[in-house]
MMTF fields as JSON, N, C-alpha, C and O atoms, coordinates in Angstrom:
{
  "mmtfVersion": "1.0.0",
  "mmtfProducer": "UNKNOWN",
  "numBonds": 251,
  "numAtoms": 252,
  "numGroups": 63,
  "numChains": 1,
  "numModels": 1,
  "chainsPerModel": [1],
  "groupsPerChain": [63],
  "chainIdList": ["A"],
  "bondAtomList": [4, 2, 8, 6, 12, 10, 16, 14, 20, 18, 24, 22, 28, 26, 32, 30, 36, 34, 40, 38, 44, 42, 48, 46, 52, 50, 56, 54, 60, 58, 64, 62, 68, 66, 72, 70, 76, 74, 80, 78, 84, 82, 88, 86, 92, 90, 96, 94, 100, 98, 104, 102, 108, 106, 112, 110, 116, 114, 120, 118, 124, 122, 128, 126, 132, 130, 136, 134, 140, 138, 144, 142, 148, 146, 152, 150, 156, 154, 160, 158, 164, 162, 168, 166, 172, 170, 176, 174, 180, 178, 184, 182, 188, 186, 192, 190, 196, 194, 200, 198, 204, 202, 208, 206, 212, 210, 216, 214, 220, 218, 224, 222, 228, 226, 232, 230, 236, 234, 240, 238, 244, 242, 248, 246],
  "bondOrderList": [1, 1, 1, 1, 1, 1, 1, 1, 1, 1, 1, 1, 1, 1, 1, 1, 1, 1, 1, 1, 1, 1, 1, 1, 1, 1, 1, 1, 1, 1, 1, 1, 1, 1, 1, 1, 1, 1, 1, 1, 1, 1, 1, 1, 1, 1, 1, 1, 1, 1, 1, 1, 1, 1, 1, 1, 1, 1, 1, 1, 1, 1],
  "groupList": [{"groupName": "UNK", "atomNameList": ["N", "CA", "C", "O"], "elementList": ["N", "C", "C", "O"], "formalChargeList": [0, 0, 0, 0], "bondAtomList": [1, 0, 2, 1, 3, 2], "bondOrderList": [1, 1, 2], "singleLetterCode": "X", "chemCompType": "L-PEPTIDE LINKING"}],
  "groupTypeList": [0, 0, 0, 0, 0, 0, 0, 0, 0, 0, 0, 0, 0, 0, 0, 0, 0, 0, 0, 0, 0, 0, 0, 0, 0, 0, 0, 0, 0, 0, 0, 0, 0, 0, 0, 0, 0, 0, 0, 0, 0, 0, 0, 0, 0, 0, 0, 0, 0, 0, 0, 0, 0, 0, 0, 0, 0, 0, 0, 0, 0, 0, 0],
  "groupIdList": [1, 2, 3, 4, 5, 6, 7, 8, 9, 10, 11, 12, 13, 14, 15, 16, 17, 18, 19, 20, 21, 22, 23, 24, 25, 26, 27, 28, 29, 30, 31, 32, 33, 34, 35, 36, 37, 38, 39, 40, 41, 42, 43, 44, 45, 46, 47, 48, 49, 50, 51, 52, 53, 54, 55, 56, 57, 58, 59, 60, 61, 62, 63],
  "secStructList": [7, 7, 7, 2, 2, 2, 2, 2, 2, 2, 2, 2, 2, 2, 2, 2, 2, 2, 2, 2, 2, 2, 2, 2, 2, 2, 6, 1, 7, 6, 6, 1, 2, 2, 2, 2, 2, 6, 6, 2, 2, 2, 2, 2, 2, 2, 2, 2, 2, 2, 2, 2, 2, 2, 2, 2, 2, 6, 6, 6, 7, 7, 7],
  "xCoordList": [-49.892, -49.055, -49.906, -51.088, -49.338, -50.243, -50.258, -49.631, -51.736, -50.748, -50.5, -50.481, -50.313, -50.073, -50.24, -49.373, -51.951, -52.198, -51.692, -50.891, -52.303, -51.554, -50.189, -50.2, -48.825, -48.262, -47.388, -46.488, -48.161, -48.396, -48.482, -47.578, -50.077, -50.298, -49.243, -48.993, -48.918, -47.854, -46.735, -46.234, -46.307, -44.934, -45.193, -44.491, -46.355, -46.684, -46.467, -45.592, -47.322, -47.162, -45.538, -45.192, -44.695, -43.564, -42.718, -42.063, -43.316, -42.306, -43.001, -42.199, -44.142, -44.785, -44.345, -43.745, -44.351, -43.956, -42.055, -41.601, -41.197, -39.781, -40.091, -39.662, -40.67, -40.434, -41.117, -40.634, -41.934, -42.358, -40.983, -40.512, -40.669, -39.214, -38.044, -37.052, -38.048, -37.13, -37.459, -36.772, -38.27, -38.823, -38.957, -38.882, -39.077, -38.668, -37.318, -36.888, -36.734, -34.807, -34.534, -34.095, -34.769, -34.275, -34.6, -33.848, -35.986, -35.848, -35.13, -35.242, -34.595, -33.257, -32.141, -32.031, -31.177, -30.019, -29.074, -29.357, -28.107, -27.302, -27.018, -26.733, -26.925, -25.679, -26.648, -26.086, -27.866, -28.97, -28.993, -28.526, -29.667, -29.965, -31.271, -31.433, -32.352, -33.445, -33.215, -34.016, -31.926, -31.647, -31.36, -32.047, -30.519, -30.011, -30.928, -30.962, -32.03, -33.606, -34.673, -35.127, -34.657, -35.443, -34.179, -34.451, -33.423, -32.262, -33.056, -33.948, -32.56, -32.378, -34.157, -34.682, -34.454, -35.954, -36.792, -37.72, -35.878, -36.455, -35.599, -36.082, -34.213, -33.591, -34.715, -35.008, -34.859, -35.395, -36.639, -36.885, -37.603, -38.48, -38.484, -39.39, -37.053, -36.965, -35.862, -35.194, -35.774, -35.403, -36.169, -35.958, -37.413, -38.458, -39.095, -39.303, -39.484, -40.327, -39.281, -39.684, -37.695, -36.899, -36.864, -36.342, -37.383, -37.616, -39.085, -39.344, -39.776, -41.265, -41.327, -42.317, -40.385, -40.28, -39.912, -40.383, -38.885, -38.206, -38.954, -38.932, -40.032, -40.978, -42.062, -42.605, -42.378, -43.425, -42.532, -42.948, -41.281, -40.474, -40.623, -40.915, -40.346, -40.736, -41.937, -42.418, -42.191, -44.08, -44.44, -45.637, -43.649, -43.56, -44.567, -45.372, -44.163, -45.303, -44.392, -43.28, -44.279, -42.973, -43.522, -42.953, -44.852, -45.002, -45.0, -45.092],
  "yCoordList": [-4.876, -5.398, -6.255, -5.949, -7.385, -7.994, -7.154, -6.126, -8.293, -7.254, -8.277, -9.47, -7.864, -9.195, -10.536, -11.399, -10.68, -11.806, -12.724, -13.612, -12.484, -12.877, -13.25, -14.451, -12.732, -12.733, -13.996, -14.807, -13.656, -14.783, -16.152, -16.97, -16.218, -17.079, -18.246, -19.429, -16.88, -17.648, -18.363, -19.304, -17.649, -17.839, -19.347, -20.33, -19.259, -20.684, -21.713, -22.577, -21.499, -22.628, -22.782, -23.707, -21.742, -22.02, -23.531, -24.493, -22.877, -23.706, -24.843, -25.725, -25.236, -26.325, -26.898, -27.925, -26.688, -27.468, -28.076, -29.071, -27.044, -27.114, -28.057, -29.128, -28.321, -29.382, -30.524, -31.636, -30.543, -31.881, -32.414, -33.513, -30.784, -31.765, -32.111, -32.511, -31.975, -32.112, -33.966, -34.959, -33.873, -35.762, -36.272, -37.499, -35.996, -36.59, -37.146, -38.294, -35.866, -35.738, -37.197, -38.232, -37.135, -37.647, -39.524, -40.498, -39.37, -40.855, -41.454, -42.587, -40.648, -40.787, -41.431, -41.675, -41.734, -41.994, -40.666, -39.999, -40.028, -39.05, -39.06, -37.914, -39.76, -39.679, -39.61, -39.342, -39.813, -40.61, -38.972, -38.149, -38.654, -37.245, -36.681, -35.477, -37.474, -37.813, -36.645, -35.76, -36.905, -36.18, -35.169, -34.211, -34.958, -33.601, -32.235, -31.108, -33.643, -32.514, -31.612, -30.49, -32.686, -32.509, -31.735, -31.53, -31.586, -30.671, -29.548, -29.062, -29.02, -28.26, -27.504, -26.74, -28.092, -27.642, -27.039, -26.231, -27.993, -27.516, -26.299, -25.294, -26.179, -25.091, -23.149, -22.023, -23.857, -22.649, -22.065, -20.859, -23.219, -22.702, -22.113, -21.628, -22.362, -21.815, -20.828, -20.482, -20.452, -19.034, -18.046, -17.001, -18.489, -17.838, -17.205, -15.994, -18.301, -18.022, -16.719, -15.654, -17.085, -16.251, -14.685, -13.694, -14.629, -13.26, -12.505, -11.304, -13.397, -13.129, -13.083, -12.717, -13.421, -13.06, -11.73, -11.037, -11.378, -9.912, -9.096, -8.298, -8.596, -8.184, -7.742, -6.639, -8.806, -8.889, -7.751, -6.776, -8.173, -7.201, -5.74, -4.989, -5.424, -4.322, -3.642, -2.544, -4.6, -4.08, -4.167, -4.278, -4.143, -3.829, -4.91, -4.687, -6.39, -7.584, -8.034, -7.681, -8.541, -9.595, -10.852, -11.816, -10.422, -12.476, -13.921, -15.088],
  "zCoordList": [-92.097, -91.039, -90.093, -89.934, -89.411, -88.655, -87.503, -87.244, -86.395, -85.422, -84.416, -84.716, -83.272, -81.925, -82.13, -82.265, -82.147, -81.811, -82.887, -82.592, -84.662, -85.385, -85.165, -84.895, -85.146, -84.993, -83.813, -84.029, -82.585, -81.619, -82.367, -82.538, -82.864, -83.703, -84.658, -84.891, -84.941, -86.14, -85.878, -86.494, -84.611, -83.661, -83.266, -83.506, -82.618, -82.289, -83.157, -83.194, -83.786, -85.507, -86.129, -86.864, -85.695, -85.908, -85.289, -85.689, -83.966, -82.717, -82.976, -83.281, -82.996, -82.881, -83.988, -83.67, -85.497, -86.731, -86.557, -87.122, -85.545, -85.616, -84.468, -84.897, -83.056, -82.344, -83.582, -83.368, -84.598, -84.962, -86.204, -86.499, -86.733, -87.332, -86.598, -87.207, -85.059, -84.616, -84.215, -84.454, -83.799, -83.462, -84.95, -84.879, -85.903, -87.105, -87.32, -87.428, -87.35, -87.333, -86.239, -86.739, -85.12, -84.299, -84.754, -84.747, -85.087, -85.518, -86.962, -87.43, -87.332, -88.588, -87.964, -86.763, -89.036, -88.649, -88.573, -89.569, -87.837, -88.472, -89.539, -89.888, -90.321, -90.939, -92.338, -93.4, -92.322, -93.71, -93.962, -93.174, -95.292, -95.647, -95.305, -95.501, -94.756, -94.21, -92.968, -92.664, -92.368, -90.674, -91.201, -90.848, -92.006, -92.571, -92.492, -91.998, -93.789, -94.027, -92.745, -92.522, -92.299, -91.085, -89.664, -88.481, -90.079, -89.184, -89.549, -88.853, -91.072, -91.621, -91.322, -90.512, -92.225, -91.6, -90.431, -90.454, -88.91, -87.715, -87.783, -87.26, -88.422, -87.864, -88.77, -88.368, -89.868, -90.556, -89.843, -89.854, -89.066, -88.181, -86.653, -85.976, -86.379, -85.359, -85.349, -84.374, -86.493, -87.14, -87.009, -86.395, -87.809, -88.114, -87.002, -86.925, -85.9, -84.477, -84.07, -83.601, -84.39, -83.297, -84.259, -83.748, -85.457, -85.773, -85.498, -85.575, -85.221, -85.122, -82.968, -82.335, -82.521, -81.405, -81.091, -80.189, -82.043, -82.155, -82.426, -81.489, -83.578, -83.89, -83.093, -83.162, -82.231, -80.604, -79.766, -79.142, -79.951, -78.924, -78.962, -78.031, -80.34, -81.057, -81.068, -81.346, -80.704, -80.59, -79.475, -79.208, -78.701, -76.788, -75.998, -75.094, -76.792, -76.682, -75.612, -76.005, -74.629, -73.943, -73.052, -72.54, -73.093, -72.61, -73.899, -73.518]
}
């Protein structure tokens, strides 16, 4: 199991990769499949951060 900081770690690398597909997405057109991808993508990483936030919680982490 990891523990905190890991975890932290990772959270970070989440958010940070989902804000860079989100400025990807944005320089798309809506409508191209290009935006879609890069939707889709930021959304799976900031999935991820938001279960790895829960986890911290669980682990009585809260800053």
């Amino acid at each position: 199991m990891k523990d905190k900081q890991e975890l932290k770690d990772e959270q970070k690398f989440y958010l940070k990769t989902c804000k860079e597909f989100e400025e990807q997405r944005d320089q798309q057109d809506c409508k191209s499949q290009e935006w879609h991808k890069y939707d889709r993508l930021a959304q799976l990483c900031k999935e991820r951060a938001d279960e790895i936030r829960h986890k911290l919680y669980e682990m009585g982490c809260t800053d």
